[in-house]
C-alpha positions in Angstrom: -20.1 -12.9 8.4 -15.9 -12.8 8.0 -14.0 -13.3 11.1 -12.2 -9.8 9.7 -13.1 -6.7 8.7 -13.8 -5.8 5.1 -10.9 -2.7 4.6 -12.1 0.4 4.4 -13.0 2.0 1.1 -11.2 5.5 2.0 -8.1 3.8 3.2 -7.6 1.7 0.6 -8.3 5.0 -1.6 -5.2 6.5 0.5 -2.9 3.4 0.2 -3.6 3.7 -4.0 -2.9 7.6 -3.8 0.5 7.0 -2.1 1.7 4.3 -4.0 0.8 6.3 -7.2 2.7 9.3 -5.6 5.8 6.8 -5.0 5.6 5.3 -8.6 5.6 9.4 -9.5 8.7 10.1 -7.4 10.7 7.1 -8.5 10.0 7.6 -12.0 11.0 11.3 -11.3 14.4 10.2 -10.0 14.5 7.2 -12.2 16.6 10.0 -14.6 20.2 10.3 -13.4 20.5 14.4 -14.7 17.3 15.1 -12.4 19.1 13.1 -9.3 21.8 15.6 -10.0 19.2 18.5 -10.1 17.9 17.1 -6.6 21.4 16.7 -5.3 22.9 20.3 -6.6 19.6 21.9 -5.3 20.0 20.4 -1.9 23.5 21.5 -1.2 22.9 25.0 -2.0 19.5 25.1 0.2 17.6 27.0 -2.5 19.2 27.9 -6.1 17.7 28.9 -9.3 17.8 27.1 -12.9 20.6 29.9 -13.3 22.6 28.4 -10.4 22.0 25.1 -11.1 22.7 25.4 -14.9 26.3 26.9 -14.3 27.2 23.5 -12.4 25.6 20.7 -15.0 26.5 19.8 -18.1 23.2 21.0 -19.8 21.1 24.1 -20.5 19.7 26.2 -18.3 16.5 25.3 -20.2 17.1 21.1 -20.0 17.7 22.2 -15.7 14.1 24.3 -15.8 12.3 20.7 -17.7 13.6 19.3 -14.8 13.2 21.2 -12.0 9.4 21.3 -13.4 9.2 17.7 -13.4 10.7 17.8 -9.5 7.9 20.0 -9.0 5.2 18.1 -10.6 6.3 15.2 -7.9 6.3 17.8 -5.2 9.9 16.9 -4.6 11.1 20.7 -5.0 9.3 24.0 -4.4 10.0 27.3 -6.6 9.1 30.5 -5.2 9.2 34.1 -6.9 11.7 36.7 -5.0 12.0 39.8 -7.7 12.7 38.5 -10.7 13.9 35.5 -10.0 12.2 31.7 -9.4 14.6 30.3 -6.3 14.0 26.1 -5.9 14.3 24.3 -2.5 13.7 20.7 -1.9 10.9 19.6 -0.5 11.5 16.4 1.7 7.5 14.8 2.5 7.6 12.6 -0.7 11.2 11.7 0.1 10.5 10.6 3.2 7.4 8.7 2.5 9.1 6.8 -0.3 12.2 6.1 1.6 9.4 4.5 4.4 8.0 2.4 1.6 10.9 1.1 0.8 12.2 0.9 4.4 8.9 -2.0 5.2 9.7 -3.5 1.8 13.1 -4.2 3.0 11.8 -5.3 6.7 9.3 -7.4 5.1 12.5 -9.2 2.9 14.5 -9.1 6.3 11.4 -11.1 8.3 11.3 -13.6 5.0 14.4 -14.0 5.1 15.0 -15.0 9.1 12.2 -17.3 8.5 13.9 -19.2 5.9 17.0 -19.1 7.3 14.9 -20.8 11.1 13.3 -23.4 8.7 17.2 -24.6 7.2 18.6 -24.7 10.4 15.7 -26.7 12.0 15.9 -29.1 9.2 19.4 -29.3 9.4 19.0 -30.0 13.2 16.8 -32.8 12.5 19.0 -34.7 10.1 
């Protein structure tokens, strides 16, 4: 028997579905017009394509692509009021892949320190 615990099948299941839903989210905002989109949409608080479009440099078409890939990501929400399709970011997946990349960077830092102990303890003993 191991001395640790074989990892359980569901939360390894979980850890797969979030790192797929951060590879989704950075390939989202991997385009530099849809970081715009993001950025626009949060300084109004909730816009639509309309909105948005007056302020880019692109169709109100290329904004609604877009804004439907934001969606697909779950990094913006559309709702209908009248007529119109209003978008508000959504900030979950934003927060979870700033966390991932927050222990990727710790995990770099703690690397790091223990290189940098390992130097100066060689150097100590020379």
């Amino acid at each position: 028997m191991p001395d640790h615990p074989m990892p359980d099948r569901s939360s390894r299941t979980n850890q797969q579905s979030a790192g797929t839903d951060i590879d989704s989210v950075l390939a989202a905002l991997a385009d530099p017009m849809r970081r715009r989109v993001l950025d626009l949409l949060a300084g109004h608080g909730a816009a639509t394509a309309t909105v948005l479009a007056a302020e880019l440099p692109i169709t109100r078409q290329a904004v609604v692509q877009h804004l439907a890939m934001l969606e697909q990501v779950q990094l913006v929400a559309s709702s209908r009021v009248g007529r119109e399709r209003r978008f508000s970011v959504r900030s979950e997946q934003l927060t979870a892949t700033a966390a991932w990349m927050n222990s990727v960077a710790q995990q770099w830092d703690t690397r790091l320190e223990a290189i940098r102990r390992i130097a100066e303890s060689t150097e100590n003993d020379s």
